[in-house]
C-alpha positions in Angstrom: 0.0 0.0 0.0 1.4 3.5 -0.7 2.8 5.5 1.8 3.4 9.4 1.6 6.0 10.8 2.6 6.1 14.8 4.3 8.0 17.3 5.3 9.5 16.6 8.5 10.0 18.8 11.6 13.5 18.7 11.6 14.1 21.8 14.5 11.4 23.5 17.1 11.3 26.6 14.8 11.4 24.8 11.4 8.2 26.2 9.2 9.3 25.0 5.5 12.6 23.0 4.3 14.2 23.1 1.1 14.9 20.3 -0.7 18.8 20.5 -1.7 19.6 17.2 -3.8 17.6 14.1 -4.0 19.5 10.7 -3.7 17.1 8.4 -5.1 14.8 9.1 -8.2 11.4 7.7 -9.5 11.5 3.5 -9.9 14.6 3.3 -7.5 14.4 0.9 -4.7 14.0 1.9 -1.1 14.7 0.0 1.8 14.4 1.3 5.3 17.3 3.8 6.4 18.3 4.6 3.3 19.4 8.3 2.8 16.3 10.0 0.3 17.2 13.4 -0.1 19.1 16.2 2.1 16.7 19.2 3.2 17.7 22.8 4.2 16.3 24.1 7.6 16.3 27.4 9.2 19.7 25.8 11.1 21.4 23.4 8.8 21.3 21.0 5.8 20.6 17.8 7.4 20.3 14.1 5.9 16.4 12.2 5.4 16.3 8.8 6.1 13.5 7.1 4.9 11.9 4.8 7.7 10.3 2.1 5.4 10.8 0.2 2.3 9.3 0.3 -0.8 9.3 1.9 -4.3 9.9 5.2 -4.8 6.6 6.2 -7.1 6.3 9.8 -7.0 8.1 12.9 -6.0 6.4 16.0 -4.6 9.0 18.4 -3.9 11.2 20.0 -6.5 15.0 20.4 -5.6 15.7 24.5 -4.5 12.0 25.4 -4.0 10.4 25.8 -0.1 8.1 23.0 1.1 6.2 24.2 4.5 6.3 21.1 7.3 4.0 18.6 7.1 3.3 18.3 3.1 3.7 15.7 0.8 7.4 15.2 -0.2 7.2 11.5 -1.7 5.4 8.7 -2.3 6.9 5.1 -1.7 4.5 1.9 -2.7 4.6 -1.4 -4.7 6.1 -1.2 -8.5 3.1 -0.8 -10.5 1.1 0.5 -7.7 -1.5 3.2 -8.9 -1.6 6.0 -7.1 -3.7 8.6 -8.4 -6.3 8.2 -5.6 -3.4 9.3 -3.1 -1.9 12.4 -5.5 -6.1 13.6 -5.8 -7.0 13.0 -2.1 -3.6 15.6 -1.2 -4.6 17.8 -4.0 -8.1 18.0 -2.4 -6.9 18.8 1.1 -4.4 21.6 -0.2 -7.0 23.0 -2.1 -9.6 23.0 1.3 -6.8 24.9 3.2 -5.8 27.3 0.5 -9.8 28.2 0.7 -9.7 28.7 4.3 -6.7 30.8 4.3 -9.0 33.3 1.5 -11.3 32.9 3.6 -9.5 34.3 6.4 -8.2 37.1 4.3 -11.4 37.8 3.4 -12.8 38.4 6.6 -9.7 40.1 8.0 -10.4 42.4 4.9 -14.3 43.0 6.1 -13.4 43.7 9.2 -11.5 46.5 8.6 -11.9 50.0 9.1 -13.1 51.6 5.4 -12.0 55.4 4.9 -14.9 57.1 5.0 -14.2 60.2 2.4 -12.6 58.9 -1.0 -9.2 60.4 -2.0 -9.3 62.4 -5.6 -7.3 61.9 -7.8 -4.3 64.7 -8.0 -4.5 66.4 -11.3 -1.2 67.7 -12.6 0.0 71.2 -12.1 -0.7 73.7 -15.0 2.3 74.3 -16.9 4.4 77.1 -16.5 3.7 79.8 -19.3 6.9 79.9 -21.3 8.6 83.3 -21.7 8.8 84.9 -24.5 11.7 85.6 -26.3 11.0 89.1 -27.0 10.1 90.8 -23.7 8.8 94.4 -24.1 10.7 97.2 -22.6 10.4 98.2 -19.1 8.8 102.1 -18.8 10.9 104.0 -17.2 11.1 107.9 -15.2 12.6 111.0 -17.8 15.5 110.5 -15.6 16.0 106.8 -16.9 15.4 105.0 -13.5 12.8 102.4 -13.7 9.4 102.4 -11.9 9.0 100.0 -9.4 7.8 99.6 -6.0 10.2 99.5 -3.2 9.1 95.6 -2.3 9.4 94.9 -5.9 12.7 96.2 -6.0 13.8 94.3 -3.0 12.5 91.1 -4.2 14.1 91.4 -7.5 17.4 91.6 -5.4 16.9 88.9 -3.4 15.8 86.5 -6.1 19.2 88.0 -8.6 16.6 89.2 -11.0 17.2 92.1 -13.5 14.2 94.2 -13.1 14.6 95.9 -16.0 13.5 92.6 -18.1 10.1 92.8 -16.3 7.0 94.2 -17.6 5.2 96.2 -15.6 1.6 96.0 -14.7 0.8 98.8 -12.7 0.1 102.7 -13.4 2.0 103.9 -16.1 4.0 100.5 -16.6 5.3 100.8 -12.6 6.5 97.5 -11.7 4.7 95.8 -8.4 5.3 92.9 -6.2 2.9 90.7 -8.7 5.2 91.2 -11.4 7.6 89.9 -9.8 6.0 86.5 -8.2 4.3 85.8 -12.0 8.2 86.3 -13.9 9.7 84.0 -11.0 6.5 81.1 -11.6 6.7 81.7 -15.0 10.7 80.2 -14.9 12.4 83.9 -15.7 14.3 83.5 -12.1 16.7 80.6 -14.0 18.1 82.6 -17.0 19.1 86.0 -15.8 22.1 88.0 -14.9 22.4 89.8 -12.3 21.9 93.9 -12.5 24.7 95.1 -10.3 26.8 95.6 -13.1 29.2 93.1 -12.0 30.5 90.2 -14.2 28.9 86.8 -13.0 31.2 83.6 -12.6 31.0 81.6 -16.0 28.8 78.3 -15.8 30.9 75.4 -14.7 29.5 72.6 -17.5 29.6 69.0 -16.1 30.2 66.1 -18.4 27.1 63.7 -18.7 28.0 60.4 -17.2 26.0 57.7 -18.3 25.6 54.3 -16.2 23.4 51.2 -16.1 21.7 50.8 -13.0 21.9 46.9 -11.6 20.8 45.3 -8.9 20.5 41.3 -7.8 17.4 39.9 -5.9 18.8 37.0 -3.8 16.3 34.8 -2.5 16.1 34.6 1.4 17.6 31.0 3.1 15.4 29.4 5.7 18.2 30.2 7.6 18.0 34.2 7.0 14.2 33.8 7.1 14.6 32.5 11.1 17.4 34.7 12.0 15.3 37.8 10.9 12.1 36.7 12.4 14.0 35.3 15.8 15.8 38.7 16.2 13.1 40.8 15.2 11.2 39.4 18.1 14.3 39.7 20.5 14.9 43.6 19.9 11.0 44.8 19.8 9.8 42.0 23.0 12.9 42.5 25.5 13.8 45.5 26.4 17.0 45.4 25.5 19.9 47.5 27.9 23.6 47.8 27.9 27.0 47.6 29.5 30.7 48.4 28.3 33.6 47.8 30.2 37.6 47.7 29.7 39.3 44.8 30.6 43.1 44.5 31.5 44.4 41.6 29.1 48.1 42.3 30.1 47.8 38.6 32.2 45.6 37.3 30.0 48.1 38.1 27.1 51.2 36.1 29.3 49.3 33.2 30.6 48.2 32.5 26.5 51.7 32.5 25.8 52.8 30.2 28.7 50.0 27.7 27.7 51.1 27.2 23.9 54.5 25.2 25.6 52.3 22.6 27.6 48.5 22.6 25.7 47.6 19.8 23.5 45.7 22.2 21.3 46.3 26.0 20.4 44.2 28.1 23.3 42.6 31.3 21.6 41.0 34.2 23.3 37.7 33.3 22.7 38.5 30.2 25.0 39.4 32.0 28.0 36.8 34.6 27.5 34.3 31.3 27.4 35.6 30.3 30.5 36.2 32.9 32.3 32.0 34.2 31.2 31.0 30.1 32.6 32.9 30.6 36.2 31.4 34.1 36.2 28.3 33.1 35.8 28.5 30.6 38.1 28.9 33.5 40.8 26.1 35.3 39.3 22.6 32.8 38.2 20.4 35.6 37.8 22.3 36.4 34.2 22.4 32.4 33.4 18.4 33.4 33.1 15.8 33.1 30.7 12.2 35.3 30.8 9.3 32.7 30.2 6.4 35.1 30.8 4.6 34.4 34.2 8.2 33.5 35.5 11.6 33.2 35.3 13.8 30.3 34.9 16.8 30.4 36.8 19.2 27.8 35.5 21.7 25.8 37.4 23.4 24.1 34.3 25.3 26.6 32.3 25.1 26.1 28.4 27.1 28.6 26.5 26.3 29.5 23.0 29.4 30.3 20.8 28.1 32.5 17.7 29.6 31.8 14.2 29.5 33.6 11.1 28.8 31.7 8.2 27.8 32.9 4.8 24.5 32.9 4.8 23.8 34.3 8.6 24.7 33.5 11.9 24.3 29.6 14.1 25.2 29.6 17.4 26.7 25.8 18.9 26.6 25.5 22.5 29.4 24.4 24.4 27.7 22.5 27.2 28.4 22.6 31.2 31.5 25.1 30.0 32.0 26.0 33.3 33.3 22.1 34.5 35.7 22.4 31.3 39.0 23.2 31.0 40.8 25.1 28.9 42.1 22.7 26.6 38.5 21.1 26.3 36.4 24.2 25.3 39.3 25.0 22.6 39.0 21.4 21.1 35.1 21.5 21.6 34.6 25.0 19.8 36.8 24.1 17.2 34.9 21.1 16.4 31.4 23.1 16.4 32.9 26.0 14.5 33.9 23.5 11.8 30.5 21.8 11.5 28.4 24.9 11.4 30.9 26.4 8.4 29.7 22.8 6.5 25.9 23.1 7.8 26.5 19.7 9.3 25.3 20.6 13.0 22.5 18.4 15.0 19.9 20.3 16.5 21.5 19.2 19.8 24.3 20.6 19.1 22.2 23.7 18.6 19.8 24.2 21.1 20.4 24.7 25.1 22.3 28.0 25.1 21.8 29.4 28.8 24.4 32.4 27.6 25.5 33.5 24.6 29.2 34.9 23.1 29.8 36.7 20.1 33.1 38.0 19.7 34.0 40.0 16.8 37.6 41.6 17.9 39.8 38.7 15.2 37.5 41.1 12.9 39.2 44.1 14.3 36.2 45.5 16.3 36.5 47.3 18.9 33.6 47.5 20.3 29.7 46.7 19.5 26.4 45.9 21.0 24.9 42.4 20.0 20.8 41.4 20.2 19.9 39.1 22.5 19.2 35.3 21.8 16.4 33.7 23.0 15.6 32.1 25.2 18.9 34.0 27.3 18.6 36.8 29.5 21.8 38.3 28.1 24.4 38.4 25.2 28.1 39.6 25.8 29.9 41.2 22.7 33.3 40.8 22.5 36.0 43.1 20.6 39.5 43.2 19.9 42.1 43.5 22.3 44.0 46.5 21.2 47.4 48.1 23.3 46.3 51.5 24.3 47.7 54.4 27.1 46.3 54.3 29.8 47.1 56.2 33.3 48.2 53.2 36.1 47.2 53.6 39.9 51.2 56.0 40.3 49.6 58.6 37.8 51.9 57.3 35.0 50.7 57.1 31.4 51.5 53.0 31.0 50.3 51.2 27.3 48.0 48.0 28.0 46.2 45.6 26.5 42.8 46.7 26.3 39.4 44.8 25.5 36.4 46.5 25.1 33.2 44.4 25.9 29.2 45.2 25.7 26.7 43.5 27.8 23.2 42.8 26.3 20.7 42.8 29.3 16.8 41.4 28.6 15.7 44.2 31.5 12.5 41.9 32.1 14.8 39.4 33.8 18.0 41.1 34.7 18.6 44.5 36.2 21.4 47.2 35.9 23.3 46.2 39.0 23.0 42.3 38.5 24.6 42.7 35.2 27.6 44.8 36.7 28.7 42.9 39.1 28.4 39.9 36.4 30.7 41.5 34.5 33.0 42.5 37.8 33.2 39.1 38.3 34.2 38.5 34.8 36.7 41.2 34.5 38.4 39.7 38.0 39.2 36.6 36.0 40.7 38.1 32.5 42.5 40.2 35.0 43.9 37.5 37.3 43.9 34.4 34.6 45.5 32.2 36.7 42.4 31.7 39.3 40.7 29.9 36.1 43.2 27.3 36.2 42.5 26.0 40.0 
């Protein structure tokens, strides 16, 4: 008998996957755990196994395009086996929900508010009258002056009109304030010299440069789809607050070097900021938080989520219980994640859990930036470079250390001002004094 096949629901926030290759085609034989196809999610490209045997007779999702969770992928069955019954019984139910869904926006549409005057149409301006070329002479006094009015005079000046291309309109040709408002609507303003006497600048003439104007519409990932939405909720729900503090990386700098003659594996920065943020948390459970609404969950276990760039977005792997790990082991660990997440090859586990979260940008050259929360933590900690820079010591004396700037993201719902600072006390104490990590 025919089975179907449907998108699975591969991650908590998965809402569609994308088919990336198909590993069997129509006719091939199936047998239970046999890799089908490998499928896009709004974390990673992970591997579909099917979980029976059979005939692969139909298949409902086209490689690149979005299928939402829960529709018809395949169809597996007996060779032969007709299955038009199954394709039209699908066909009907996707039909009843896309008439519910207009149906919906139908009465979402209703139940608006209408406007209750119509908006007319805007008609165009009138054109401007052109002027002409010939423009009669402008009367003027036996003594030669021209008659205008004193505000017509003064507007002509301000607007670097000659007033003696004007026509008059007023007794005996004197030129008034309207003459001047119709020659400056009517375009005159643009194309006259100025009556001082004085030479004008020549005109400055511009070559024309001529270019094509281009542009490339790149369709979103599920994974830019989720970050978008995911962050989008974390800056406009939490109210989001912020710390920056200097840390002294002078010891931090010597104890690094010291370590590369006995460690198994190269230590980085980003390790000892990881474990100096687990043992401070430790000391400080309200930040190891998450808000859940009618409560907040306190956790004991502390999960911290290491954030990687990758080229379409952003995953974050979580270095679990980092605070009973040593040095060596959080290097080896977040090497390993960093690696899978650049290949899309993480496990939701490997994913999920995050109690804090790290994003360090300073092997970027960054000095210093704010970073949005990610849910479901109380707080994100932005990291950026360490950079040698004067300072004045506890003697008064101008002395050059090894500076790092870093920015606490606070959820305000779940953690306040002072909690956050002495968090980040705490932390500072051990970047300061490196060697208390190591007991």
């Amino acid at each position: 008998m025919a089975e179907v096949l449907r998108m699975p629901l591969m991650s908590d926030t998965m809402t569609e996957g994308v088919i990336v290759e198909w590993h069997k085609k129509i006719g091939d034989d199936v047998k239970a755990g046999d890799l089908l196809a490998e499928i896009e999610t709004d974390k990673a490209t992970m591997e579909l196994e099917s979980y029976q045997s059979g005939i692969l007779l139909h298949i409902g999702a086209e490689t690149g395009k979005a299928v939402p969770v829960n529709s018809i992928i395949a169809i597996l069955g007996e060779k032969g086996e007709d299955i038009s019954a199954v394709l039209e019984e699908e066909a009907k139910q996707a039909t009843a929900v896309e008439k519910e869904e207009v149906k919906e926006v139908a009465e979402v549409k209703a139940a608006a508010p209408q406007a209750s005057t119509p908006i007319p149409a805007q008609t165009p301006p009138p054109a401007k009258t052109p002027i002409p070329a010939h423009i009669p002479a402008t009367v003027k006094n036996s003594n030669g002056r021209i008659k205008a009015s004193p505000l017509a005079k003064k507007m002509a000046s301000d607007q670097n009109i000659d007033i003696a291309l004007i026509q008059g309109s007023g007794e005996e040709g004197r030129i008034v304030k309207k003459d001047i408002e119709n020659f400056i609507a009517n375009g005159g303003a643009q194309a006259v010299a100025p009556s001082n006497g004085q030479h004008s600048a020549p005109a400055i003439v511009l070559p024309q440069i001529v270019g094509e104007e281009q542009f490339e519409d790149v369709p979103n990932s599920q994974m830019r789809k989720v970050i978008a939405r995911r962050l989008g909720e974390s800056k406009f729900q939490a109210p989001h607050f912020y710390l920056t503090m200097e840390i002294n990386m002078d010891k931090a700098v010597e104890m690094r070097a010291a370590l590369k003659e006995s460690s198994p594996v190269k230590i980085s920065f980003n390790d000892i900021v990881v474990k100096a943020a687990a043992l401070a948390l430790r000391q400080h459970p309200q930040v190891n938080s998450s808000w859940m609404g009618d409560y907040i969950r306190y956790n004991k276990h502390i999960h911290i989520g290491v954030a990687v760039a990758v080229d379409e977005g952003l995953l974050v792997p979580v270095i679990k219980f980092a605070d009973n790990k040593g040095l060596s082991h959080i290097s080896t660990e977040v090497r390993t994640l960093a690696g899978k997440a650049k290949n899309k090859k993480l496990s939701t586990e490997e994913m999920t859990g995050n109690t804090f979260t790290i994003s360090n940008l300073g092997m970027m050259d960054i000095d210093n930036f704010t970073a949005i929360i990610n849910p479901p933590d109380a707080c994100i900690m932005a990291v950026g470079r360490i950079a040698k820079l004067p300072r004045v010591d506890e003697n008064g004396e101008i002395v050059v250390n090894n500076i790092m700037k870093v920015n606490l993201s606070c959820d305000h719902r779940a953690v306040d001002g002072a909690v956050g600072a002495r968090f980040l006390q705490s932390f500072k104490s051990f970047l300061e004094e490196p060697y208390r990590m190591l007991v």
